[in-house]
C-alpha positions as CSV (number, residue, x, y, z in Angstrom):
1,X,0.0,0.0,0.0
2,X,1.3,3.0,-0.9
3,X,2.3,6.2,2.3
4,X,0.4,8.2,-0.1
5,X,-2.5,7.0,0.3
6,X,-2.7,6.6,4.2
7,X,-1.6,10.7,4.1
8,X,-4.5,11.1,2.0
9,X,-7.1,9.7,4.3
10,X,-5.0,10.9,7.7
11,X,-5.3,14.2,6.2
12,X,-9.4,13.5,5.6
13,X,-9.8,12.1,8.6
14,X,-8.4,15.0,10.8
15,X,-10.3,17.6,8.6
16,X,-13.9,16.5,8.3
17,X,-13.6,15.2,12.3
18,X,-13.2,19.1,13.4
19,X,-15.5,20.4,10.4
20,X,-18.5,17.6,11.6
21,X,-17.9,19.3,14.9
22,X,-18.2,22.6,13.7
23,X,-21.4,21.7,11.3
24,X,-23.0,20.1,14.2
25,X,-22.7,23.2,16.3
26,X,-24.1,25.1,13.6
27,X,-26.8,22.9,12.8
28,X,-27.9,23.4,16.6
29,X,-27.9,26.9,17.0
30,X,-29.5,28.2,13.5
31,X,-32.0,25.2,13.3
32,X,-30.6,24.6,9.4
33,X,-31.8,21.3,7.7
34,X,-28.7,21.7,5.4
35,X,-26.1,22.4,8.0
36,X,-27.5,18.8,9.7
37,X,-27.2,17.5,6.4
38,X,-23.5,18.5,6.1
39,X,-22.8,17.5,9.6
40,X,-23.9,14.1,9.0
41,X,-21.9,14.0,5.6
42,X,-18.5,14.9,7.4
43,X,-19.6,12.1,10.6
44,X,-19.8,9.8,7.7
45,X,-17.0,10.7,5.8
46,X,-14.6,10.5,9.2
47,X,-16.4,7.3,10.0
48,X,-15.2,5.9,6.0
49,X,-11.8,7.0,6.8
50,X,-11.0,5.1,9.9
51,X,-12.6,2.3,8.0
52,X,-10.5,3.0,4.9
53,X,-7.3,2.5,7.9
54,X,-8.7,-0.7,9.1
55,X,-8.8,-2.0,5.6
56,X,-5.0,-0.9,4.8
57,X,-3.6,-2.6,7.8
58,X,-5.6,-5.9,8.1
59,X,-4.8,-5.8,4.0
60,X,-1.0,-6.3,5.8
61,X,-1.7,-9.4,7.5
62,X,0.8,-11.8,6.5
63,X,-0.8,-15.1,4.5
64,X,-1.7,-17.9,6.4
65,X,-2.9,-21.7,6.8
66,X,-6.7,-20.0,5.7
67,X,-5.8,-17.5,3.4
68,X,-2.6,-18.6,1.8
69,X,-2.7,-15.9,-0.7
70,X,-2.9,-13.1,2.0
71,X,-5.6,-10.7,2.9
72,X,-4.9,-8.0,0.2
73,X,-8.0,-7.7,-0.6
74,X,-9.4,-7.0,2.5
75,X,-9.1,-3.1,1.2
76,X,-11.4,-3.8,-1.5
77,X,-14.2,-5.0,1.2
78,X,-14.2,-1.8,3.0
79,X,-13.9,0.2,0.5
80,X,-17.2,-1.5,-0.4
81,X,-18.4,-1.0,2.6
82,X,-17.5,2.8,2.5
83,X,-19.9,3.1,-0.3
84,X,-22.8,1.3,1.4
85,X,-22.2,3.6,4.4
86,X,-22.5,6.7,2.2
87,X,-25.2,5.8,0.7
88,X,-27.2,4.1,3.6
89,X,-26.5,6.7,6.5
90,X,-25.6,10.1,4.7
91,X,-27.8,9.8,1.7
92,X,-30.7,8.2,3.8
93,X,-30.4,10.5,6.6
94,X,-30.2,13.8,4.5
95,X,-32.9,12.7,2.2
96,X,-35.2,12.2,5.3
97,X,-34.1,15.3,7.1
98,X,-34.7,17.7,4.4
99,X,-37.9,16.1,3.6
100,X,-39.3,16.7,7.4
101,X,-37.9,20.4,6.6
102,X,-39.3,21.0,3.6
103,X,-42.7,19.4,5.2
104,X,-42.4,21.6,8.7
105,X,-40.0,24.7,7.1
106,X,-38.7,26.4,10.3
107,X,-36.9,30.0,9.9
108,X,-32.9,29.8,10.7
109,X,-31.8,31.7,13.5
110,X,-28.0,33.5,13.7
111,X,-27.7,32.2,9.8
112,X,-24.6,34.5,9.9
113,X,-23.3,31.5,12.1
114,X,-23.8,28.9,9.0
115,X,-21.6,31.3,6.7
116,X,-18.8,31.2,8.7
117,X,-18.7,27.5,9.1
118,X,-19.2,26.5,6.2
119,X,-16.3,29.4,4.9
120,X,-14.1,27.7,7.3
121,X,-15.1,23.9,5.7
122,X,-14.7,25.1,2.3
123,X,-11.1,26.1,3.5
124,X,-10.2,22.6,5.1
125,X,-12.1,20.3,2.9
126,X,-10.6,22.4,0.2
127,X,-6.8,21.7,1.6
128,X,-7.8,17.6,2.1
129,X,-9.3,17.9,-1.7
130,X,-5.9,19.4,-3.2
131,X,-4.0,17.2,-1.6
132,X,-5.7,13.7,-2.4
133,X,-5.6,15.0,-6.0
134,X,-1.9,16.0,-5.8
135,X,-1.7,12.4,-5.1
136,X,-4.0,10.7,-7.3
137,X,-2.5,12.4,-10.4
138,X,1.0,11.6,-9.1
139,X,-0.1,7.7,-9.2
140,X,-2.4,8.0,-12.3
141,X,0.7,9.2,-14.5
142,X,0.0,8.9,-18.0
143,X,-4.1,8.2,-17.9
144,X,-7.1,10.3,-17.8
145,X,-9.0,11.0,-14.5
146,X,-12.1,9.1,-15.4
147,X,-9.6,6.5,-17.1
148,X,-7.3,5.8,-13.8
149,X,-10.4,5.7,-11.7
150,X,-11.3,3.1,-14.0
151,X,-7.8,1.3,-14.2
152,X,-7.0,1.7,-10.8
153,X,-6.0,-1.2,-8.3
154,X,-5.8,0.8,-5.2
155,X,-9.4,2.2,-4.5
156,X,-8.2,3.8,-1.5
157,X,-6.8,7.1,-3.4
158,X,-10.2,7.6,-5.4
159,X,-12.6,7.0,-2.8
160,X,-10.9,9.8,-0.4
161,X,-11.1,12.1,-3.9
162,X,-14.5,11.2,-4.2
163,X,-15.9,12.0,-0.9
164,X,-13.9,14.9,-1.0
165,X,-15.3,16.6,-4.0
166,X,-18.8,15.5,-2.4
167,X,-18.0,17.4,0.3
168,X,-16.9,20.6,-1.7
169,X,-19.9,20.6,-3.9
170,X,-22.1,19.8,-1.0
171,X,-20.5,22.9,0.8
172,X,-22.0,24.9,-2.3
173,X,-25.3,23.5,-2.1
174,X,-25.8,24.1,2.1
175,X,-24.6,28.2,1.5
176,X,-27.2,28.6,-1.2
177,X,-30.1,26.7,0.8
178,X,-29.3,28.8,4.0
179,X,-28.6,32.2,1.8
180,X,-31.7,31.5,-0.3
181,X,-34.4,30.8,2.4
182,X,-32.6,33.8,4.0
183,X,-33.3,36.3,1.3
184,X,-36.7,34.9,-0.1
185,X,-38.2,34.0,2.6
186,X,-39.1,30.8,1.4
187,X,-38.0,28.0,4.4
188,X,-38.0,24.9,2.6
189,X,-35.2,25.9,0.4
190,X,-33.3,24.6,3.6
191,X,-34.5,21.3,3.6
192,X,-34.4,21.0,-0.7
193,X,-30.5,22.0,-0.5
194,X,-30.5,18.9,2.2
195,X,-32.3,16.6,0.1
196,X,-30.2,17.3,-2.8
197,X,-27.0,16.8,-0.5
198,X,-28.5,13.8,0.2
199,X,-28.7,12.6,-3.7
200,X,-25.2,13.9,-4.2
201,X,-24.1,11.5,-1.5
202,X,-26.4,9.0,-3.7
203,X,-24.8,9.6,-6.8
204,X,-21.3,9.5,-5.0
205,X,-22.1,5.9,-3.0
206,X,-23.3,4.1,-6.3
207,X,-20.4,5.2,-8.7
208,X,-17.8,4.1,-5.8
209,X,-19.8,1.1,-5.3
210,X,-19.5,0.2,-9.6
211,X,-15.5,1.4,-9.1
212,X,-14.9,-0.9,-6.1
213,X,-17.0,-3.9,-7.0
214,X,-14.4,-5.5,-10.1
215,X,-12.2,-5.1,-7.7
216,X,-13.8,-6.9,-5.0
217,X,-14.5,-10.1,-7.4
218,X,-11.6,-10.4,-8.9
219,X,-9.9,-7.7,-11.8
220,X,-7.4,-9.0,-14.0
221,X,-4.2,-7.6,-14.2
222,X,-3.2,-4.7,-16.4
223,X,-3.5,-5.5,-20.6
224,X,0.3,-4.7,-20.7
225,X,1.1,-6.8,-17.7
226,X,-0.6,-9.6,-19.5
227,X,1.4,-8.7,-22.6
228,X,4.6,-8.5,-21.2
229,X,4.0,-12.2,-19.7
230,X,3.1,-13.9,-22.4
231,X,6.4,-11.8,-24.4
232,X,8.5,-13.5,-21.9
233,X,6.8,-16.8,-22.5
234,X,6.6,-16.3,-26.0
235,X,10.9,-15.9,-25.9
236,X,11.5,-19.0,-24.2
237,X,13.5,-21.5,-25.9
238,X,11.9,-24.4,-24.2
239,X,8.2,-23.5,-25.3
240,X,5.9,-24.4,-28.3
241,X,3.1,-22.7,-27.7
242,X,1.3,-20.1,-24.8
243,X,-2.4,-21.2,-24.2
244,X,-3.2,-19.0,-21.5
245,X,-2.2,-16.4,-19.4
246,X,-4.7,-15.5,-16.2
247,X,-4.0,-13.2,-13.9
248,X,-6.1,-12.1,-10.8
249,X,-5.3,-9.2,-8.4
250,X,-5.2,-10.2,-4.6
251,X,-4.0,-6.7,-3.7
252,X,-3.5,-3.1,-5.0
253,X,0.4,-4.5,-5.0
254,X,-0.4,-8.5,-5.4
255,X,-1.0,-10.2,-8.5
256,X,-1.3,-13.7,-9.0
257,X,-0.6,-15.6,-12.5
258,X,-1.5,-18.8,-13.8
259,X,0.1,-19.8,-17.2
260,X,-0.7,-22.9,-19.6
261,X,2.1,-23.7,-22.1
262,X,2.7,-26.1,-24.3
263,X,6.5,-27.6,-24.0
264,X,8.4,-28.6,-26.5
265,X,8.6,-32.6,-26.2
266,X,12.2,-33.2,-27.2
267,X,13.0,-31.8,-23.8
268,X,13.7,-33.5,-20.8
269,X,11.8,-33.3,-17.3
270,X,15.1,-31.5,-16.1
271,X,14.8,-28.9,-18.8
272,X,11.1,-28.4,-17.9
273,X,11.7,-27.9,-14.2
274,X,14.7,-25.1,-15.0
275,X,12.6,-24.2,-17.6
276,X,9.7,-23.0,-15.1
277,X,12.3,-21.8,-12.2
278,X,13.8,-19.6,-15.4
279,X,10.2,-18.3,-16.3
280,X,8.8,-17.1,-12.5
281,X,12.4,-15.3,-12.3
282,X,11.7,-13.3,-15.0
283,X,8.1,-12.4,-14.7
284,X,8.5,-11.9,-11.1
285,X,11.7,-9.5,-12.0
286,X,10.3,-7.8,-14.7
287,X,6.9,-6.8,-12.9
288,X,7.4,-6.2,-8.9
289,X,3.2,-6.8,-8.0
290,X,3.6,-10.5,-9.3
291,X,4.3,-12.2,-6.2
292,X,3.0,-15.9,-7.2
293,X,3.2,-17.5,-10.4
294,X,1.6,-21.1,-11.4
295,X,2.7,-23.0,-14.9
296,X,0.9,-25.2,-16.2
297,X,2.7,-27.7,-18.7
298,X,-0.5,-29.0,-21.1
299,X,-0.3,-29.9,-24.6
300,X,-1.6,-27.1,-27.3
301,X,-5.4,-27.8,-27.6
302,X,-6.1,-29.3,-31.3
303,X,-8.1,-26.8,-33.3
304,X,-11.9,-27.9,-34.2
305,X,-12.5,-29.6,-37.4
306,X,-14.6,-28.7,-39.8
307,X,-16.9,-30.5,-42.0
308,X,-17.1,-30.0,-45.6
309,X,-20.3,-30.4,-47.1
């Protein structure tokens, strides 16, 4: 697991812990729907961090008798569960807030209050948004945003930029609700800018849950990893032909490979066992997150015949 991506969610976790306290206090004094909203947002969003922590250090746990492979992808589980919890607790408990609002409107007291918390979580969540996206593009290198998201073995990094930018633009939507039903005199605005901070949290929960699902049942590895291997197969003097490369990610930095060949039979049993000590060396060198590799010696499957009428 990479250190930038426990300083990502570190850096979350302090920020939205003091700006739920803040929003909280807000919410209590001015009687705003959409401050409550955004306090629950930021109590969720701490409570996905330390989450996010468990996942990265039980993803540590070395392998053992039951899980021989390790417990990489416990990271992908919670990360899962992240996304279930955003979309349970702070989209279900917005929603239902800023319905009761916008069904008993109630005017907000000291909204001046409101302004300057939320000024001050623009501020921090801004700071925790910069730097998880200093850090994703440093990892993403040469791919689009939408692309790496896409490609990316390490949900850890995207789901702290995610609920980040949530925050941000739920920010927005809480100072016009408050501002608005200040100004027009019109109260449920309060509880519409919490309902639609509640479908932003929607929105946010769903596409994390699509992102971190492959992961969760089992993503291949990268096309160019699976190039590169079969390359390196492809070179060897001792094979005929490459049936089949699999490859399954146990980790954000643990691949596992399983190759079929077809050996050339004019070779001894000697040359087949030096043969596949020769192979592992070289994919394991060649590509660091390959930490087990199974070869399979079977014979090239014969092609279908046809029938000619």
């Amino acid at each position: 697991m990479a250190a930038g991506s426990r300083k990502v969610i570190f850096a979350a976790l302090i920020g939205n812990t003091l700006i739920a306290i803040c929003k909280f206090g807000a919410a209590l004094i001015t009687g705003s729907a959409a401050m409550l909203a955004e306090g629950i947002h930021s109590t969720v969003d701490t409570g996905n961090q330390i989450l996010l922590l468990h996942g990265i250090k039980k993803a540590k746990q070395p392998p053992d008798e039951r899980f021989p492979f390790g417990h990489g992808k416990e990271i992908y589980f919670w990360s899962f569960v992240v996304a279930i919890l955003i979309f349970a607790v702070g989209a279900g408990v917005s929603i239902y807030e800023g319905i009761l609002h916008i069904r008993h409107p109630r005017p907000i007291e000291n909204a001046q209050i409101n302004y300057i918390v939320l000024g001050l979580a623009f501020i921090f969540e801004g700071a925790a948004w910069f730097f998880a996206l200093h850090e994703f593009t440093r990892a993403k290198g040469k791919w689009g945003y939408v692309e790496a998201v896409q490609r990316s073995k390490d949900p850890t990094l995207f789901v702290v930029l995610f609920e980040d930018s949530a925050a941000l633009i739920g920010i927005v939507i809480a100072f016009f609700g408050v501002y608005l039903s200040q100004v027009t005199g019109i109260l449920y605005l309060d509880g519409l800018a919490s309902v639609l901070i509640g479908l932003l949290l929607a929105g946010t929960a769903i596409w994390l849950a699509y992102e971190t699902k492959g992961l969760l049942i089992g993503e291949g590895a990268m096309p160019g990893t699976v190039r590169g291997i079969r390359e390196i197969l492809g070179a060897h003097d001792h094979i005929e032909a490459v049936n089949e490369v699999l490859t399954l990610h146990m980790g954000p930095n643990y691949v596992l490979v399983n190759v079929s060949v077809d050996f050339r039979n004019d070779i001894t049993a000697d040359q087949v066992e030096r043969g596949i000590a020769r192979i592992d060396q070289d994919i394991k060198q060649l590509f660091l997150n390959v930490k087990r590799v199974f070869i399979e010696a079977e014979a090239k499957p014969l092609e279908p015949e046809v029938e000619l009428k």
